[in-house]
DSSP file (Angstrom, degrees, kcal/mol; ACC not computed):
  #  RESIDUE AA STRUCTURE BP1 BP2  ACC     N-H-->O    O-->H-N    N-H-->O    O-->H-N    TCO  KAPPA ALPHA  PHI   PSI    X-CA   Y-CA   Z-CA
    1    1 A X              0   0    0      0, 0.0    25,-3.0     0, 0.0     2,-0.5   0.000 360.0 360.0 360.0 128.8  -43.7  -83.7  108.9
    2    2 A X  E     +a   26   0A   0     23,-0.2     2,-0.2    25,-0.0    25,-0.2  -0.880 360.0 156.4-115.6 134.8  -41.1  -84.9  106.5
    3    3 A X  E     -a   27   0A   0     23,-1.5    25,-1.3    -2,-0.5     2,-0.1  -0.722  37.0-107.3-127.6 163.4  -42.2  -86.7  103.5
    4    4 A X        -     0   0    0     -2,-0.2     2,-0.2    23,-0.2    -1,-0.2  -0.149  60.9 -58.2 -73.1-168.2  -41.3  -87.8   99.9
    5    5 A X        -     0   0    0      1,-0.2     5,-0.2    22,-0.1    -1,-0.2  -0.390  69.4 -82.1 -75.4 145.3  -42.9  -86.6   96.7
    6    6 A X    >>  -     0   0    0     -2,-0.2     3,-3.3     3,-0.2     4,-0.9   0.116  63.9 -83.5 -40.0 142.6  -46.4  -86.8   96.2
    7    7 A X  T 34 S+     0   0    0      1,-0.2    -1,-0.1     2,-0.2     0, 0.0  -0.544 121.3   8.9 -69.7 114.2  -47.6  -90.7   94.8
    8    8 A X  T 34 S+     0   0    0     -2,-0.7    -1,-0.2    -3,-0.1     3,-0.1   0.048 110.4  92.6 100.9 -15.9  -47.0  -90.4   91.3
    9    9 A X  T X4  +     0   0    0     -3,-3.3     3,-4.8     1,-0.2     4,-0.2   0.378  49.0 107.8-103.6 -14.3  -45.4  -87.3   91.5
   10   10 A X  G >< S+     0   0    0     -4,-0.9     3,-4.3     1,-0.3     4,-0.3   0.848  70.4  60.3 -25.4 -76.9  -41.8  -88.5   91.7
   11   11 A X  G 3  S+     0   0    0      1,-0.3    -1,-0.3     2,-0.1    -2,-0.1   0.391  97.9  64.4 -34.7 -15.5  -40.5  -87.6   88.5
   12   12 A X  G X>  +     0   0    0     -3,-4.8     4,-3.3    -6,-0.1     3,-1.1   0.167  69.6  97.2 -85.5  11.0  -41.4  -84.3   89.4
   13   13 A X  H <> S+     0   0    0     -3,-4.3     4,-1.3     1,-0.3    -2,-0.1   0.797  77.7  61.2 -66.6 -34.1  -38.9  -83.9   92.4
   14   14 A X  H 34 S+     0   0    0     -4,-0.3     4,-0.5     2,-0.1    -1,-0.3   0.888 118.8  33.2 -55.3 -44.2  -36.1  -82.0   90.2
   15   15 A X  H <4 S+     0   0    0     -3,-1.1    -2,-0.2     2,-0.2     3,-0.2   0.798 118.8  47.9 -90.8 -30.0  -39.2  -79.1   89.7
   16   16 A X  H >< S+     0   0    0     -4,-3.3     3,-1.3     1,-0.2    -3,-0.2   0.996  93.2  79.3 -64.3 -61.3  -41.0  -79.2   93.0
   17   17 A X  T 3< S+     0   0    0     -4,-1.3    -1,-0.2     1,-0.3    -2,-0.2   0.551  97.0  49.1 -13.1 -57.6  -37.6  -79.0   94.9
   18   18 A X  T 3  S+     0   0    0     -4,-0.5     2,-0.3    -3,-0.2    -1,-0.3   0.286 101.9  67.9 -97.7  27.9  -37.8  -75.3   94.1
   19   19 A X  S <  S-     0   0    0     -3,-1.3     2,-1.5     1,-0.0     3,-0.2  -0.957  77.6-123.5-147.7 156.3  -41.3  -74.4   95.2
   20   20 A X        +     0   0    0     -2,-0.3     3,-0.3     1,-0.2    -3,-0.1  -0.648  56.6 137.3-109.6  75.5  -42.9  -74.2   98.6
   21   21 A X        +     0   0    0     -2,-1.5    -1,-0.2     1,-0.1     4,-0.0   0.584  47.8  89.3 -99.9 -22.6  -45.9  -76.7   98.0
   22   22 A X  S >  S-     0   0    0     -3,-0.2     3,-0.9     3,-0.1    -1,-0.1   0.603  82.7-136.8 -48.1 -41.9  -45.5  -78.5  101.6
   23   23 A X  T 3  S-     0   0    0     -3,-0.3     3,-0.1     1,-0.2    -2,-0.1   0.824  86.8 -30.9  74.2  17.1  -47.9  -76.1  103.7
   24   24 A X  T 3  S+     0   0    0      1,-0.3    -1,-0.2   -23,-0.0    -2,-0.0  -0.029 116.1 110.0 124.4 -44.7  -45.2  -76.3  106.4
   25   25 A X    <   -     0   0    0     -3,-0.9     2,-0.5     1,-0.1    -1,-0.3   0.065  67.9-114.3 -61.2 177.2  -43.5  -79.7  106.0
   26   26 A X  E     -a    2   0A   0    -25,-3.0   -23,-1.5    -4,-0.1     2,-0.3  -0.877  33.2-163.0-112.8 144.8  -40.3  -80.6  104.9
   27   27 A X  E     -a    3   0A   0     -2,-0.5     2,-0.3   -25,-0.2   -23,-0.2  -0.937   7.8-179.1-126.6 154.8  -40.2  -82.8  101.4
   28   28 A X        -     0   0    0    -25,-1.3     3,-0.1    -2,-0.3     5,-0.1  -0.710  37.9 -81.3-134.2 145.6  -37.7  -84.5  100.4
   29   29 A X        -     0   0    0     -2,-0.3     4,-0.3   -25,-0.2    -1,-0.2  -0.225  47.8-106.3 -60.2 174.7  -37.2  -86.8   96.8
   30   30 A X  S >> S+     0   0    0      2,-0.2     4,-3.5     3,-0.2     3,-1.1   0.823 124.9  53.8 -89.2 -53.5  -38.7  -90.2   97.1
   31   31 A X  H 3> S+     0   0    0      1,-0.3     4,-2.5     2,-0.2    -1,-0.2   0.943 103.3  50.4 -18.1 -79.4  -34.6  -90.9   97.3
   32   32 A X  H 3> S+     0   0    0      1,-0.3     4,-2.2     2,-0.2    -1,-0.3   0.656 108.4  52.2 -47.2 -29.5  -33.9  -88.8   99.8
   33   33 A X  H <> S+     0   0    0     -3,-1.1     4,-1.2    -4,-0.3    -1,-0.3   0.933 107.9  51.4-104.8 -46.1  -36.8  -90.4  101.9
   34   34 A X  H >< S+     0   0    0     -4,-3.5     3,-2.4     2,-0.2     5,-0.4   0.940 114.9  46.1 -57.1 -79.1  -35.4  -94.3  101.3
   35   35 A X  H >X S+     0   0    0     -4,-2.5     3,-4.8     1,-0.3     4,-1.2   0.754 108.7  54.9 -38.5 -76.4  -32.1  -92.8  102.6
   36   36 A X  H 3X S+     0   0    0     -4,-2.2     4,-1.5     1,-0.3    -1,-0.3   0.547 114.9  47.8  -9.8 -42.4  -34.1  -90.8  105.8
   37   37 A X  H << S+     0   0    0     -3,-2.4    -1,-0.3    -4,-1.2    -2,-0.2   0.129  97.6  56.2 -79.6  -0.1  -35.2  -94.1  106.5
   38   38 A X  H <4 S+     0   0    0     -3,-4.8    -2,-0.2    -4,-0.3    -1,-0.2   0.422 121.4  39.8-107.8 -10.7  -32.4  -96.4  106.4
   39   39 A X  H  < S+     0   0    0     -4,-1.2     2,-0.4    -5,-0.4    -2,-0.2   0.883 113.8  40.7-112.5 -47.6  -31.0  -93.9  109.1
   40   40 A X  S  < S-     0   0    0     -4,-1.5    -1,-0.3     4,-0.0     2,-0.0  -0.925  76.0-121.7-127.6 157.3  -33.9  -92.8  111.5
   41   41 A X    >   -     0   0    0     -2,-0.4     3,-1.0     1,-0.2     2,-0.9  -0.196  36.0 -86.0 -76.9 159.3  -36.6  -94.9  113.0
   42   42 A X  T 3  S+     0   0    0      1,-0.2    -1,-0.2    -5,-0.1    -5,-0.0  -0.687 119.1  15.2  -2.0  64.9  -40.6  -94.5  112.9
   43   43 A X  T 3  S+     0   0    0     -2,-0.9     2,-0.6     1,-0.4    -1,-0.2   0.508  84.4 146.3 148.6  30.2  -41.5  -91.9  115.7
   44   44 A X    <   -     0   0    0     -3,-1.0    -1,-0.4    -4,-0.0     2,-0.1  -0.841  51.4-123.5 -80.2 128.0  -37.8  -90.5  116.3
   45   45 A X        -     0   0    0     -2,-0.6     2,-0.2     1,-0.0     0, 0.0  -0.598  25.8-155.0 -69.4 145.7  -38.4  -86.8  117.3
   46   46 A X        -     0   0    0     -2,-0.1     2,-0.5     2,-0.0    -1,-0.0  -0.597  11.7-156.0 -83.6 164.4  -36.7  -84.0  115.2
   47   47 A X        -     0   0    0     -2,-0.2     2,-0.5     2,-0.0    -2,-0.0  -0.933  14.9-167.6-150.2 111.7  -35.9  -80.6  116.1
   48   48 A X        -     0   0    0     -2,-0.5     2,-0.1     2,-0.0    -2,-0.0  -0.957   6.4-173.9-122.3 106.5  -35.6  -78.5  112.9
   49   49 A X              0   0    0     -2,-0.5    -2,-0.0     1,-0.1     0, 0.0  -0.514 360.0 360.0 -68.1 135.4  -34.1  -75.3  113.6
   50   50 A X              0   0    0     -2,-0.1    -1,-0.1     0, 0.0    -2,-0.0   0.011 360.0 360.0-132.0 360.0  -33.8  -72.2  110.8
């Protein structure tokens, strides 16, 4: 899954950013995720490669 920051939690995005809190997902800032969204649709598949 990729998601923002937890609801409420924004303001923490600068601190989270460097720790693995996700369980597997990707997070993103609350930012990052209005941008994510202006660009891909509701139920577009990803393929995330490392």
């Amino acid at each position: 899954m990729v998601h923002g920051q937890r609801n409420g939690f924004g303001w923490l995005a600068p601190v989270l950013q460097h720790f693995d809190w996700t369980d597997g997902s990707i997070a993103i800032t609350n930012a990052e995720m209005d941008e994510f969204m202006s660009l891909v649709s509701p139920g577009t598949p990803i393929d995330i490669r490392w």
